[in-house]
C-alpha positions in Angstrom: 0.0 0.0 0.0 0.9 3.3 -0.3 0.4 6.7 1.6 0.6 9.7 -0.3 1.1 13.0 1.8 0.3 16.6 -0.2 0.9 19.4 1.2 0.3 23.3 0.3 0.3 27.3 1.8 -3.4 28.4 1.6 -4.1 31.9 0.7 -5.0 33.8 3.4 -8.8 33.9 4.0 -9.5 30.9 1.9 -8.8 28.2 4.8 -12.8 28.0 5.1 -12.9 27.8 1.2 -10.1 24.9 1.4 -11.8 23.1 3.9 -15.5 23.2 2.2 -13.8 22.0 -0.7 -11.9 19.1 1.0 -15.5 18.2 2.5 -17.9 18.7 -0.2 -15.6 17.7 -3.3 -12.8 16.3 -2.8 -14.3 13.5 -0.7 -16.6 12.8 -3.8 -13.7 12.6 -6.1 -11.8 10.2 -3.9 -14.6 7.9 -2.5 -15.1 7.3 -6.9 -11.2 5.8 -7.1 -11.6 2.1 -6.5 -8.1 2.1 -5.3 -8.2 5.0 -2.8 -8.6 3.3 0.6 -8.7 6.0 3.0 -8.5 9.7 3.2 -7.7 12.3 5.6 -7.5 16.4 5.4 -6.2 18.7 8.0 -5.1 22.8 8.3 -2.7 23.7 10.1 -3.8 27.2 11.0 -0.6 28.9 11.4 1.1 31.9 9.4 0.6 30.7 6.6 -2.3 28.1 6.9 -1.3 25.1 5.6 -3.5 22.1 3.9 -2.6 18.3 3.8 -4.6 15.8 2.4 -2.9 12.2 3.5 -4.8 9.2 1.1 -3.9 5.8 1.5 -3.4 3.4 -2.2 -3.9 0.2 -2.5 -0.8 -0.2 -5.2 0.9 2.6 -7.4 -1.7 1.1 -10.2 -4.8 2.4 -8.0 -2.9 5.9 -7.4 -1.8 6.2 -11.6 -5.7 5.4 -12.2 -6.5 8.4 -10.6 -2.9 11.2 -11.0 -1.9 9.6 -14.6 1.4 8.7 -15.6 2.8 11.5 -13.5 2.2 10.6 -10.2 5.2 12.0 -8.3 3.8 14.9 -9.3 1.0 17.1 -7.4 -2.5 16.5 -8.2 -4.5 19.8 -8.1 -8.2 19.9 -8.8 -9.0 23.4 -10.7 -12.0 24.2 -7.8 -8.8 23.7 -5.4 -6.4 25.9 -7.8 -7.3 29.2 -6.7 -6.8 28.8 -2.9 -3.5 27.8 -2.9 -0.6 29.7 -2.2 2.0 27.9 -4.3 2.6 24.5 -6.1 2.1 21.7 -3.1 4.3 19.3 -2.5 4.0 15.5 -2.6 5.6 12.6 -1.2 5.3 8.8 -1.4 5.7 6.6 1.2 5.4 2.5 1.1 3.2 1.3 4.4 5.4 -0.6 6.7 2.6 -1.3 8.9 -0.8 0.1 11.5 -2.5 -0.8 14.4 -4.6 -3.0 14.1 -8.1 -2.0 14.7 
């Protein structure tokens, strides 16, 4: 499996914006990837407010179904595009294990 941990500055003012979109859409747009076992979002509401969205994969296969061939890179949805402050940040990691629950 595969955790996949994006990152990105919000604009300030558009942490609401960020999170309504993180509820209402991009939770849609995940829940449709037949390989996207889990999801989180968080803000970190600092100076600047910062967004992560951590989804767990069940194989690189799943995650290229949904990014494309490109799947080191950023995946940014244009309703999310405007309240970012910059181009996020990605990283791969290959689950090593969880508690079981």
């Amino acid at each position: 499996m595969i955790l996949r941990v994006w990152t990105c500055p919000i604009k300030k003012g558009m942490e609401k914006a960020f999170e309504e979109f993180a509820l209402k859409e991009a939770t849609q747009i995940l829940e449709k990837q037949a390989g996207c076992l889990n999801a989180f979002f968080g803000i970190d509401y600092g100076e600047p407010s910062v967004g992560v969205v951590v989804t767990l994969w069940r194989d690189i296969e799943s995650l290229k179904a949904f990014t494309g061939d490109n799947w080191k890179e950023p995946y940014i949805h244009p309703t999310e595009a405007p309240l970012l402050a910059e181009k996020p940040k990605v990283t791969h990691y290959t689950l090593v294990g969880k508690i079981p629950r």
